[in-house]
N, C-alpha and C positions, 0 to 999 in steps of 0.2 A: 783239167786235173780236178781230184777230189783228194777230201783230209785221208783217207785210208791209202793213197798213192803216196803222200807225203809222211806215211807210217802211224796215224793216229786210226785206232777202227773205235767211233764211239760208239757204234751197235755192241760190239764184244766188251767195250763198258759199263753198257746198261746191266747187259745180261751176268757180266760180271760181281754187278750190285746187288742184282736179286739172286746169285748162287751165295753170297755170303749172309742173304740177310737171316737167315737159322741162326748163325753163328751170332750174330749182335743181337739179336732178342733175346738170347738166351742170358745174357749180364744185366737183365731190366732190371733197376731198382722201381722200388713205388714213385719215386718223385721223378722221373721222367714222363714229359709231355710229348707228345707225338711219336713221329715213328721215324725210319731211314727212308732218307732221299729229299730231305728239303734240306733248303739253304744254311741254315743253321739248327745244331741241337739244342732241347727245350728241358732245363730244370728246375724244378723246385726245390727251392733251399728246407732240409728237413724242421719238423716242428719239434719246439721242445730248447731251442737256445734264447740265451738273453742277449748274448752280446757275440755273435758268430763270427768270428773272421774265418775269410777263405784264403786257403794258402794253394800256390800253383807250382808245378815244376815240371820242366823239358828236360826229355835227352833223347839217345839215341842206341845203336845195339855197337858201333863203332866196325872194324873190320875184323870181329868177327864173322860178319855176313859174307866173308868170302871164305868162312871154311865153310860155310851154308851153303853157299854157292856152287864150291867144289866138289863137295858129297853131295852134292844135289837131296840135302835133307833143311828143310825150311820150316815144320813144323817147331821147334823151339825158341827159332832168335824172336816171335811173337812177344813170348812167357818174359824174354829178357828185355823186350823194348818197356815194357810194362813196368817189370818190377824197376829197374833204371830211373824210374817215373815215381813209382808209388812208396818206393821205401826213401826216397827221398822227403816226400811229402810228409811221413811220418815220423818222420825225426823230429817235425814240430808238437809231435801229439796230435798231430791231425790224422781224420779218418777219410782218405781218399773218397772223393761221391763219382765223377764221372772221368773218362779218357778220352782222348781222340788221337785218331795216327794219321801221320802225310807217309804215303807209298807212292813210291820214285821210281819208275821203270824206263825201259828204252820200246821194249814191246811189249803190250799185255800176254802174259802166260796166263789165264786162268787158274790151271794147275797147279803151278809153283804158287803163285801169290793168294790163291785157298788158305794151302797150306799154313801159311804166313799169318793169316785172318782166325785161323785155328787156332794156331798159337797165342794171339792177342786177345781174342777172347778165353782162355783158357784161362790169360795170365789176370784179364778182369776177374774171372770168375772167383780167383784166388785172394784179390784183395781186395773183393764184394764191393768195385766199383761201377759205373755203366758206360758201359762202350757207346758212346752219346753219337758219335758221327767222325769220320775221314773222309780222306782226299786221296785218291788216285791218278796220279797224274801219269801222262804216257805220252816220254819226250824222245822221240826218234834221235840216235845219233846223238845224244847224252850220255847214253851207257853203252855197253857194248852187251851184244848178247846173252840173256840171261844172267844179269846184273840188275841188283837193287839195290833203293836205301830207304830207309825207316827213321822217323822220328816221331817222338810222343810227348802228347800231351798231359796233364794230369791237373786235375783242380780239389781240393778236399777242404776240409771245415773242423776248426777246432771253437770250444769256446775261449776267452777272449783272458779268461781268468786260468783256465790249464793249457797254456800256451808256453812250451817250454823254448824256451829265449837264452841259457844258459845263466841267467838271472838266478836258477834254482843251486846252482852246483856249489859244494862248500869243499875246501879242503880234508882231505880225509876220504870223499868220496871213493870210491869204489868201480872201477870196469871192468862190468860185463860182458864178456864177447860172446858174441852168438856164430857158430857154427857158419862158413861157406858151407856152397852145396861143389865147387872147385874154384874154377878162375873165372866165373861170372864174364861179365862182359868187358874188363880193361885189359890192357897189355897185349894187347891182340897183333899187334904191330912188331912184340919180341918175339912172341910167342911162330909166328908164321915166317921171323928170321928166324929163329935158333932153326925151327924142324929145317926150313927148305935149306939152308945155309948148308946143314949137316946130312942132306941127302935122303932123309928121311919120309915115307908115305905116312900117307892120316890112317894106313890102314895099318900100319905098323902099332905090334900089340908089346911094348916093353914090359921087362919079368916082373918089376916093380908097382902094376898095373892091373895085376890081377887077372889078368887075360882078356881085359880091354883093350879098345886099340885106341889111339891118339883121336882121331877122329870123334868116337865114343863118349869119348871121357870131357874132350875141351868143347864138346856141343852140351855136355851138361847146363840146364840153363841155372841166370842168377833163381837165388832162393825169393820168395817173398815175403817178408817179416810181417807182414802187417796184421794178419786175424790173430796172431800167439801176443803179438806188443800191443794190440789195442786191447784186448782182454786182458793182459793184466795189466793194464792203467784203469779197465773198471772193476778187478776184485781188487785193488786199492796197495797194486804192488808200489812201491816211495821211489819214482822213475824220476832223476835231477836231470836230466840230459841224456840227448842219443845220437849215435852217428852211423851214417849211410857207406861203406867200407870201399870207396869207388878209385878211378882213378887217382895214384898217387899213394895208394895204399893206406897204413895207419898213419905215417908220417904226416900226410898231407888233410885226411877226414877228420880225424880223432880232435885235435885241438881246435878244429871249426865249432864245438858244442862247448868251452867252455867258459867261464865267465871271465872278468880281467882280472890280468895279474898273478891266472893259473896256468901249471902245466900238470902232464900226467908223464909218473914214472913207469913203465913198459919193464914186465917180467916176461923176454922174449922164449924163455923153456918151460912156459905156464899151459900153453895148448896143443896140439895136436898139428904140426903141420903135414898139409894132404901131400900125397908119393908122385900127384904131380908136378906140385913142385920141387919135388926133390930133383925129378928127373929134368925138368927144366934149366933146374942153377947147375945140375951135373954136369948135361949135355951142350950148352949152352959158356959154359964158364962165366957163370953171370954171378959175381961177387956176393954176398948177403945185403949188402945196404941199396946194393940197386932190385934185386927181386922185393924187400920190403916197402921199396921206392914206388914201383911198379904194380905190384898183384896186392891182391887181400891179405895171400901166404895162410888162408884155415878160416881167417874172422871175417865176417861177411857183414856184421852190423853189431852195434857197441849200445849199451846202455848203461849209465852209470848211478849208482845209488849207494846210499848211507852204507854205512860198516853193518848194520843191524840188518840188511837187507840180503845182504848176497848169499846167505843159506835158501832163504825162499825162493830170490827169484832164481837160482841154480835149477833148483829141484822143479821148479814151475817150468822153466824152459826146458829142460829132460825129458817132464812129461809131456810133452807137446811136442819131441822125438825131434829136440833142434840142441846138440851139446853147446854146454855153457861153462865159459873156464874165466875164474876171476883172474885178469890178464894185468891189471896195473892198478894204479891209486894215484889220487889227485893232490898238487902238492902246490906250494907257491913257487911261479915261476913266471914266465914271460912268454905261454903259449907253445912253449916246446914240447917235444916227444920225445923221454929221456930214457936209455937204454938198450934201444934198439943197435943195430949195428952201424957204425958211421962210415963214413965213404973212405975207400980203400983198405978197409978191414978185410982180414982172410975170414 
């Protein structure tokens, strides 16, 4: 017997390595040292701080990969493994430097998991970090055919003095919500009961939809905040705190960024919520406190600032063609999220 009998081909690995390596050179920063295919990736920490901390953060794209999977379209959940990663990291004020992904198969697809590598460098490419190095791993009989999983890494550097801790946040403050681009990567678990439950294809195009179809619309990848939010923290927008709009939605993100002894009050008819989730809580009969429990519901990432602030950065996040709706205010409180819809409300 040989490892390719027992379902491992490392020749189709190698060759696999060097089909992507286009795709990873293309995210170089200057402070990367060497190249793909040693043991571990080589950075240099940039010049120009006094006192650098580096902040890290994991995730993953969740099962959304199995609407990926089913439309056999793998090009995006890359963009979301990333951004899952990178707008996390920036909620510190830090600016993402490099990534890395672990790719989980049952049998190497070259084809498919291109794709896949397309997308992850795309989504480096968006938050000018360096796809530094992964792991492909091919475990026979762990997945079933043409099934994958993705996790990501993320390492980034703030200084040590604009490090935002929620130290900065005063009452009175101000939330800014910044635009979803849809339902990103959480709730993916309702989202594939409501359709399947209700009989419904991903190819099904609802009137509310605009002549997309379900498939289309929920492969939308997450947005990535970080080139619009790291530039205006350097033309000197008054940024007190920020938050990353993930699983759990605002109820669970929002009051992770704020300091002790605060809550924020939620003006739940201040923004725009997207048609699909209307069609969602429609279809689904999913009450409001659980789809706010669940999804983004429109807000895909929060930044809060002084009362004097929120004319600017409105108009700064508009022109950078990402809407921005002042959504609530910061109040004394006990870390709540007040206003939103509570459990067993119509």
């Amino acid at each position: 017997m040989d490892y390719r009998e027992a379902g491992v081909d490392v020749e189709a690995g190698r060759a696999f390595v060097d089909r992507i390596r286009q795709q990873v050179n293309s995210t170089a920063r200057p402070e990367v040292l060497g190249g793909l295919g040693g043991f571990s990736g080589l950075f240099q920490l940039p010049v120009g701080y006094q006192e650098p901390v580096l902040v890290s953060g994991t995730d993953g794209v969740g099962t959304k990969l199995k609407l990926a999977q089913n439309l056999d379209r793998h090009d995006t959940v890359g963009i979301d493994l990333v951004a899952m990663c990178v707008n996390d990291v920036l909620t510190c004020g830090a600016e993402p430097l490099f990534f890395l992904d672990y790719l989980a198969t049952g049998q190497l697809n070259p084809d498919q998991l291109e794709q896949v590598v397309v997308g992850i460098a795309a989504g480096c490419r968006l938050a000018g970090c360096a796809l530094l190095g992964g792991e492909t791993a091919e475990m026979p009989g762990f997945y079933s055919p043409g099934e994958y999983d993705l996790a990501g890494f993320c390492v980034g550097i703030v200084e040590k003095s604009k490090l935002l801790d929620g130290s900065q946040v005063q009452v009175g403050d101000v939330a800014i919500g910044l635009a979803s681009q849809g339902v990103h990567s959480n709730g993916f678990s309702l989202v594939r009961k409501i359709v399947g439950d209700r009989g419904f294809a991903w190819g099904y195009r609802p009137e509310m939809l605009a002549g997309k179809s379900l498939g289309e619309v929920l492969l939308t990848p997450t947005q990535i905040y970080v080139r619009p939010v790291l530039a205006a923290l350097k033309q000197g927008l008054d940024i007190h705190a920020m938050a990353h709009i993930t699983g759990g939605g605002l109820p669970e993100n929002l009051p992770r960024c704020l300091g002790k002894d605060q809550a924020v009050k939620i003006n739940p008819g201040s923004w725009n919520i997207l048609p699909i989730f209307e069609w969602l809580a429609q279809t689904g009969n999913v009450p409001p406190s659980e789809m706010f429990n669940t999804f983004n519901m429109g807000i895909g990432f929060v930044v809060l600032v002084p009362p004097n602030q929120v004319t600017p950065t409105i108009q700064y996040f508009e022109s950078q063609m990402i809407p921005a709706y002042a959504i609530g205010e910061v109040i004394s409180g006990n870390g709540a999220l007040i206003g939103l819809p509570e459990e067993g409300s119509a």
